[in-house]
C-alpha positions as CSV (number, residue, x, y, z in Angstrom):
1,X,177.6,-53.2,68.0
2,X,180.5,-52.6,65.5
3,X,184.4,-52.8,66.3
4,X,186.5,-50.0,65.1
5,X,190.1,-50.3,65.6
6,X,191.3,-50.7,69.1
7,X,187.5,-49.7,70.4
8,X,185.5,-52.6,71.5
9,X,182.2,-53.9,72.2
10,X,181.1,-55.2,75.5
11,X,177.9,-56.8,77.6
12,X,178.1,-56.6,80.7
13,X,176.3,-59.2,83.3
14,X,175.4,-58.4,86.4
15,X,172.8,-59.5,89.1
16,X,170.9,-56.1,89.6
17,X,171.5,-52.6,88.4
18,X,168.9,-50.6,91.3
19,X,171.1,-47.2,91.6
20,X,172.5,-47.3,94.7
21,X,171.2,-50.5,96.1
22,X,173.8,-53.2,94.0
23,X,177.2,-52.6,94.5
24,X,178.6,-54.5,91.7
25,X,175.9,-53.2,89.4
26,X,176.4,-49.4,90.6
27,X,180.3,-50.7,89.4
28,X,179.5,-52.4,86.1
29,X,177.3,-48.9,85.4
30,X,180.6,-46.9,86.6
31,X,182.8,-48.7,84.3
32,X,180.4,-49.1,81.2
33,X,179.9,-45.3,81.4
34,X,184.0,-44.6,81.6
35,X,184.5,-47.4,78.5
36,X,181.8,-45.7,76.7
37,X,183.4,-42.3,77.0
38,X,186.4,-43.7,75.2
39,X,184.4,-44.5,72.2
40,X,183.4,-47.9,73.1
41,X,180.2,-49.5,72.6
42,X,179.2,-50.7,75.7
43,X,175.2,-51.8,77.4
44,X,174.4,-53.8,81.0
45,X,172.2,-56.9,81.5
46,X,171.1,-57.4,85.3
47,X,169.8,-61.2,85.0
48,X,168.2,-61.5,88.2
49,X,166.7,-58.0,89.4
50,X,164.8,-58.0,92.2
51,X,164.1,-54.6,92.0
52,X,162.3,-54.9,89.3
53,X,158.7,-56.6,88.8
54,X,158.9,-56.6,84.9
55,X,161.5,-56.5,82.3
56,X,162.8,-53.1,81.8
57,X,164.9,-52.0,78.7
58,X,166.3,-48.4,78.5
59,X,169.3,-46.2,79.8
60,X,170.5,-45.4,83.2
61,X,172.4,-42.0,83.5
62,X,175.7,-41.9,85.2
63,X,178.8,-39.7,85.1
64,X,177.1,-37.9,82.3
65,X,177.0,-40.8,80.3
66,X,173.4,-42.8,79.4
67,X,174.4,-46.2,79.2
68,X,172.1,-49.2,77.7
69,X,170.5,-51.8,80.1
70,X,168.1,-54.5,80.3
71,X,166.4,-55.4,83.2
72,X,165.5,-58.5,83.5
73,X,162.9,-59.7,86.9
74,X,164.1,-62.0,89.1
75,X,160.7,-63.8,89.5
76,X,161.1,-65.3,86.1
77,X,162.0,-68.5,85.6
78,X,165.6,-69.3,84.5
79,X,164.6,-70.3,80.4
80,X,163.1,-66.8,79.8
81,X,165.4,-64.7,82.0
82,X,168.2,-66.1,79.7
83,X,166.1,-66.3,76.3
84,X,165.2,-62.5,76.8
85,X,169.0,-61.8,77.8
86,X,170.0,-63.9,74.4
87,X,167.6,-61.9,72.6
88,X,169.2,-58.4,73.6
89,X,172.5,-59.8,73.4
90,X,171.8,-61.4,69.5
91,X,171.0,-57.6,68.4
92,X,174.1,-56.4,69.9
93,X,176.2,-58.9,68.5
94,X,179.2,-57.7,70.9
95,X,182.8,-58.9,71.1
96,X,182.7,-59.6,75.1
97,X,180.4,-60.1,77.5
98,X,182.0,-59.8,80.4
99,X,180.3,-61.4,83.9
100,X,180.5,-59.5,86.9
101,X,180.6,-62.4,89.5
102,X,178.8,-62.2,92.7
103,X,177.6,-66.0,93.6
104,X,174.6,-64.3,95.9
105,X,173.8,-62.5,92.9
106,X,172.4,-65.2,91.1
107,X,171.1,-67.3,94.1
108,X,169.9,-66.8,97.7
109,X,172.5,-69.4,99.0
110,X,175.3,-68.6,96.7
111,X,175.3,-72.1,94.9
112,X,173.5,-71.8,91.2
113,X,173.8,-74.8,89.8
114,X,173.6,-75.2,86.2
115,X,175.1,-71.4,86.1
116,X,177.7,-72.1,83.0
117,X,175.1,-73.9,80.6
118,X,172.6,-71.2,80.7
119,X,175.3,-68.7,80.4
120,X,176.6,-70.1,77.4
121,X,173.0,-70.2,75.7
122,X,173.2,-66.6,75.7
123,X,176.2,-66.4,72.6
124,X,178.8,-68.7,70.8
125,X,180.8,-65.7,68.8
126,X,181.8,-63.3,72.1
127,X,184.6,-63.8,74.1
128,X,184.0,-64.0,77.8
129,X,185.7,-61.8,80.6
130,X,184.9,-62.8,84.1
131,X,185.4,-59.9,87.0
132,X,185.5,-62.0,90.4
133,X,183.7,-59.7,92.9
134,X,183.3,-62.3,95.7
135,X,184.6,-66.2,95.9
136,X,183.0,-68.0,98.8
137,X,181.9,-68.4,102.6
138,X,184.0,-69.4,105.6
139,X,187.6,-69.1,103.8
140,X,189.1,-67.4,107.2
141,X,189.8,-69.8,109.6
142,X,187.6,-68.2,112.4
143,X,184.6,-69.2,110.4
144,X,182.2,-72.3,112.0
145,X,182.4,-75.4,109.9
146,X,178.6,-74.7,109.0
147,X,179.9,-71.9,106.8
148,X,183.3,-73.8,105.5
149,X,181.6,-76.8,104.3
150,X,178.9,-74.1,102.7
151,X,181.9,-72.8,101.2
152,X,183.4,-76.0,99.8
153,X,180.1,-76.1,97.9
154,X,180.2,-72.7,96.6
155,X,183.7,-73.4,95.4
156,X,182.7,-76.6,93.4
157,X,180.5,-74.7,91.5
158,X,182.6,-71.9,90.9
159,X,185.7,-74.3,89.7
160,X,182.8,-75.9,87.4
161,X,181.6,-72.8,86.1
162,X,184.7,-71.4,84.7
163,X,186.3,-75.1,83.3
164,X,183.4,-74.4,81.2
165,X,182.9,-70.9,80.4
166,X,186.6,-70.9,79.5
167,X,187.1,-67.3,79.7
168,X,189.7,-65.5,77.6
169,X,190.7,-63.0,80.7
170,X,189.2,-63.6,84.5
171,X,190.1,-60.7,86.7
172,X,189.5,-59.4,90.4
173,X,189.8,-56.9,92.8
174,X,191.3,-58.7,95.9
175,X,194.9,-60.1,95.9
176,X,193.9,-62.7,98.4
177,X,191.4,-64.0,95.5
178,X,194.2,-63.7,93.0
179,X,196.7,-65.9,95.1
180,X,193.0,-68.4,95.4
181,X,192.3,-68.7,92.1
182,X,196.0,-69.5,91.2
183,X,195.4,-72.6,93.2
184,X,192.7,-73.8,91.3
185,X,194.9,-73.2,88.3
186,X,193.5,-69.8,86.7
187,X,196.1,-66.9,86.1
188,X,193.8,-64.0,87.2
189,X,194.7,-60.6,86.7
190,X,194.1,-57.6,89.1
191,X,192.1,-54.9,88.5
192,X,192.0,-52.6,91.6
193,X,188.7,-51.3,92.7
194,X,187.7,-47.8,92.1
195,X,184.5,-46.0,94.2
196,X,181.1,-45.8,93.2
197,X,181.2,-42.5,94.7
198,X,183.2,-39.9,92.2
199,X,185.2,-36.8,93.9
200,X,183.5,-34.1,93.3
201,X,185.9,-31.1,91.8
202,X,184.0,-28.6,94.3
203,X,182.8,-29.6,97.7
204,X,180.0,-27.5,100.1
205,X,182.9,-28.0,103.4
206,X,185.7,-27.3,104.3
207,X,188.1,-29.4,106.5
208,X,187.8,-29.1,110.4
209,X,189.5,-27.1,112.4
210,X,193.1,-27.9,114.5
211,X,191.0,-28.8,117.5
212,X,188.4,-30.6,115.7
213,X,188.5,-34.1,114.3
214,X,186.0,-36.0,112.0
215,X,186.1,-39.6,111.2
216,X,183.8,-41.2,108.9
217,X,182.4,-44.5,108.4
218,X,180.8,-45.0,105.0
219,X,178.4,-47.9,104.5
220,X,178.1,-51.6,106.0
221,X,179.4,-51.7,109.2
222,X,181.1,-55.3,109.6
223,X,180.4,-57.0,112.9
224,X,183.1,-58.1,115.7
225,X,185.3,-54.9,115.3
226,X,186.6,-53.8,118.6
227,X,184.5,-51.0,119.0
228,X,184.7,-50.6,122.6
229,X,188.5,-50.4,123.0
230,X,188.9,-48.3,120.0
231,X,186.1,-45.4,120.8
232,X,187.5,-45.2,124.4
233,X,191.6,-45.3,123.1
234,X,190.3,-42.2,120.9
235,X,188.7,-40.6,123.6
236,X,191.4,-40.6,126.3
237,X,193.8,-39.5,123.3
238,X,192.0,-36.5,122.1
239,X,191.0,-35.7,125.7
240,X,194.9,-35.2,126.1
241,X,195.4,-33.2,123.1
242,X,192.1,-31.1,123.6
243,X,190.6,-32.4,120.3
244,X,186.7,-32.6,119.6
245,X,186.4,-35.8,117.7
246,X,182.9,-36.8,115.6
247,X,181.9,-39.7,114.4
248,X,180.2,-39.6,111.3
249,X,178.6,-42.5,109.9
250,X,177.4,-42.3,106.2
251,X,175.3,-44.2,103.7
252,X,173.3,-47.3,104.8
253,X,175.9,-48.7,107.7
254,X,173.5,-51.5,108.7
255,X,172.6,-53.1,112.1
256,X,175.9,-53.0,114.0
257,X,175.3,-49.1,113.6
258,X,173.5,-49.2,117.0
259,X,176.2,-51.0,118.6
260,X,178.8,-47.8,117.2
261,X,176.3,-45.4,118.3
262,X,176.0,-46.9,121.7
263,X,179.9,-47.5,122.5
264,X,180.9,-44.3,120.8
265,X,178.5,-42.4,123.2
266,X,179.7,-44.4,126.2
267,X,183.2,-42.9,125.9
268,X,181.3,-39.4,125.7
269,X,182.0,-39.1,121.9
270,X,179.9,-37.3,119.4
271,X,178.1,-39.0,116.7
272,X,176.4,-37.5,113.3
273,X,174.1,-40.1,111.5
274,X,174.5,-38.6,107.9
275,X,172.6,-42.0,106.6
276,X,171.8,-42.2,103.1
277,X,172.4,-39.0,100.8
278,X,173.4,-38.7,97.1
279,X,176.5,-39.1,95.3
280,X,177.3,-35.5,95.8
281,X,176.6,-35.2,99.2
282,X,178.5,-37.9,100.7
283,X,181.6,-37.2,98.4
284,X,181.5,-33.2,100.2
285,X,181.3,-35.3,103.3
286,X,183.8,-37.6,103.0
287,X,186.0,-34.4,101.5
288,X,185.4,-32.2,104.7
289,X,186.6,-35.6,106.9
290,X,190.1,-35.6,108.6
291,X,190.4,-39.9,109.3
292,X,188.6,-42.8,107.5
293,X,187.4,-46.0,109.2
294,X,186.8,-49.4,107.5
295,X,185.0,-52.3,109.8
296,X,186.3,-55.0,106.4
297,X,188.6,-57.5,108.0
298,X,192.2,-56.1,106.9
299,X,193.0,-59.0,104.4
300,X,190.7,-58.5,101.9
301,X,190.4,-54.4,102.7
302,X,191.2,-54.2,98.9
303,X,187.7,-55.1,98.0
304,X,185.7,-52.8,100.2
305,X,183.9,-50.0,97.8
306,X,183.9,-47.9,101.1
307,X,187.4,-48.1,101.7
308,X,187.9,-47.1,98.1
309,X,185.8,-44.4,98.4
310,X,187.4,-43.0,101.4
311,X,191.3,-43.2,99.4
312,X,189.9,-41.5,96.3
313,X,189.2,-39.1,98.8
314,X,192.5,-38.9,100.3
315,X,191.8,-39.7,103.1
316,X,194.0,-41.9,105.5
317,X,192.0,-45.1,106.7
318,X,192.5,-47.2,109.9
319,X,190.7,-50.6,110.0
320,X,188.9,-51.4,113.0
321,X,188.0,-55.1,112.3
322,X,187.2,-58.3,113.8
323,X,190.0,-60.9,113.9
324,X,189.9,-62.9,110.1
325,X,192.8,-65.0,108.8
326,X,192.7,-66.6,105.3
327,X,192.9,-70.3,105.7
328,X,195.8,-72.3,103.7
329,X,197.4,-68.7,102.1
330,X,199.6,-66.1,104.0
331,X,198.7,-62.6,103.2
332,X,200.2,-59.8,103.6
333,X,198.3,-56.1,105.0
334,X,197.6,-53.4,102.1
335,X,200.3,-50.8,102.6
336,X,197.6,-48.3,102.3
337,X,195.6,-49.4,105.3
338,X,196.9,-49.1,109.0
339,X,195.7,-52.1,111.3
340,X,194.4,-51.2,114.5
341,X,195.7,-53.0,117.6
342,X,194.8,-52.0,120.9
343,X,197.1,-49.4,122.0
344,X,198.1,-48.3,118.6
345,X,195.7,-45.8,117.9
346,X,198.5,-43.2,119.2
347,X,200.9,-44.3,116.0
348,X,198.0,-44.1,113.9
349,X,197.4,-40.6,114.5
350,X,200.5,-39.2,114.6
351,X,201.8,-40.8,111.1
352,X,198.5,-40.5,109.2
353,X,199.8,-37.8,107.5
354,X,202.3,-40.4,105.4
355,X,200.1,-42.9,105.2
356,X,199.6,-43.4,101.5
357,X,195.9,-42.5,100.1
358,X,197.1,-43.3,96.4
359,X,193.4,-44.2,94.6
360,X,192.7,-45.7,91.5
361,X,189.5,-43.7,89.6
362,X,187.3,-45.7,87.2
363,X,189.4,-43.9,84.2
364,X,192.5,-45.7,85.1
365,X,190.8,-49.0,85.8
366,X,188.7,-48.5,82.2
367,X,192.2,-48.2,80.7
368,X,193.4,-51.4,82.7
369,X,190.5,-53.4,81.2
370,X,191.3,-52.1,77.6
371,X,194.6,-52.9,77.9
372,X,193.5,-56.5,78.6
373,X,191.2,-57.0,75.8
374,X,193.7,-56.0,73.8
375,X,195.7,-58.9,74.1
376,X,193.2,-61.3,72.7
């Protein structure tokens, strides 16, 4: 990789990088794509694929845009997983690699120890950049002290990992993992979160009708929401009005699917399981869609790729979430996200029309990124 002017050349680290399946790899593919469209030399390492049975090397296709990856199986032991990922990285010769952090990415329990030594084996010339995706277990205070204690751990590491990577730029997505990582002394920057899933410029629907209303839940469907109280708030509301509401529940929305499915239906509410389509499909879906809902708890909304989906889409969101309260930090709710509360879904519906869908597409955050590097 050569550097030409203000251009740059980047490896990015990630866990996996199976389309669809790997969030933060569908991102790092996203972004990589965006950063090479700008003239930027750009290729992916996944470290620890488990979607892979052998080491792949080659070009994924997203956007329009072939980027270079190398897959490398998770089955192998840690000394050639890095050695082949130095190898790649050696031909490259890049100015940053930048590590897209996910602690489950790199081990079943979340606590890889040992994580910053073999990451520095892989080069001694590139600066690094660290993207925080996730920090640790149990930091709400409704969490069991199984999963606080888990998170200590998880923390340790974390703290150790970057005293010894020392990274030129960290960054994240979440403002409640900004105002954490200031307590353990590192000035992170924020880098909003765009969606994996592009607006398409043409979409197949249409919007609904007056007397029709379709809300959409896209992807993992967070347990402890208050389901119940919310399905039947909407159906005595719209049964007043004379709406027709749907529920339509997109992507792979997990286990507590059943449990929407069954209380949605109990209030005599329709439901449409859309499940998992592609790109273009659930982007005409989520287009055609009147209301968003996001089962994240409220305080760290800003990191849910669904919810970022659903605003590049315009679309107003209401969060219908368990109970979750950061321990130690007071946080504030995102302005863009209305918080229900039993008895509130009345507000919610009259005012969605001013509540603000402002997105931030991959472009902008590309730029954002640039504009970082550029310091150093």
């Amino acid at each position: 990789m050569t550097h030409q002017g203000n251009n740059f050349s980047i490896v990015f680290l990630c866990s996996a990088l199976e389309p669809g399946r790997d969030g933060v790899g569908d991102y790092s593919r996203r972004l990589a794509a965006a950063l090479i469209k700008e003239n930027n030399q750009c290729a992916i390492i996944s470290i620890n694929d488990r979607y892979v049975t052998d080491n792949f090397e080659g070009a994924q296709s997203v956007d329009n845009i072939d980027v270079p990856v190398l897959r490398i199986a998770s089955t192998l032991p840690d000394q050639e997983k890095f050695a082949a990922a130095k190898c790649y990285i050696d031909k490259l010769a890049p100015q940053w690699i930048s590590l897209q952090f996910v602690p489950f990415g790199f081990h079943v329990k979340g606590l890889k120890t040992g994580l910053s030594k073999l990451l520095l084996s892989l080069n001694t010339l590139a600066r690094w950049h660290v993207m925080i995706h996730e920090l640790w277990v149990g930091m709400d205070k409704e969490s069991p002290v199984k999963h606080i204690a888990w998170g200590w751990m998880q923390k340790k590491l974390i703290s150790s990992m970057l005293k010894n990577l020392k990274p030129a730029i960290i960054t994240t997505q979440s403002q409640l993992y900004k105002l954490h990582l200031a307590k353990m002394g590192y000035d992170a920057h924020y880098l909003p979160l765009f969606s994996n899933i592009p607006s398409i410029t043409q979409a197949p629907y249409i919007k609904t009708e007056r007397e029709n209303l379709s809300m959409v839940i896209f992807g993992n469907i967070h347990h402890g929401a208050p389901v119940h109280a919310f399905a039947h708030e909407v159906a005595a509301y719209t049964k007043e009005f004379n709406i027709n509401p749907t529920l339509k529940l997109l992507g792979h929305c997990g286990p507590e699917q059943h449990n929407w499915i069954k209380q949605w239906q109990s209030a005599g509410l329709q439901v449409a399981v859309i499940g998992k389509q592609p790109a273009e499909c659930i982007s005409a879906e989520l287009k055609s869609a009147d209301i968003g809902i996001t089962t994240t708890p409220v305080f760290i909304t800003d990191k849910s790729g669904s919810f970022a989906a659903m605003r590049e889409h315009g679309l107003p969101v209401i969060s219908v979430s368990r109970l979750w309260h950061a321990r130690g930090i007071e946080k504030i709710i995102p302005d863009d996200v209305f918080y229900y509360k039993k008895g509130n879904f009345k507000e919610f519906y009259s005012s969605r029309d001013t509540i603000s869908s402002v997105s931030t597409d991959v472009d902008t955050v590309s730029k954002q990124l640039l504009n970082l590097l550029l310091g150093f």
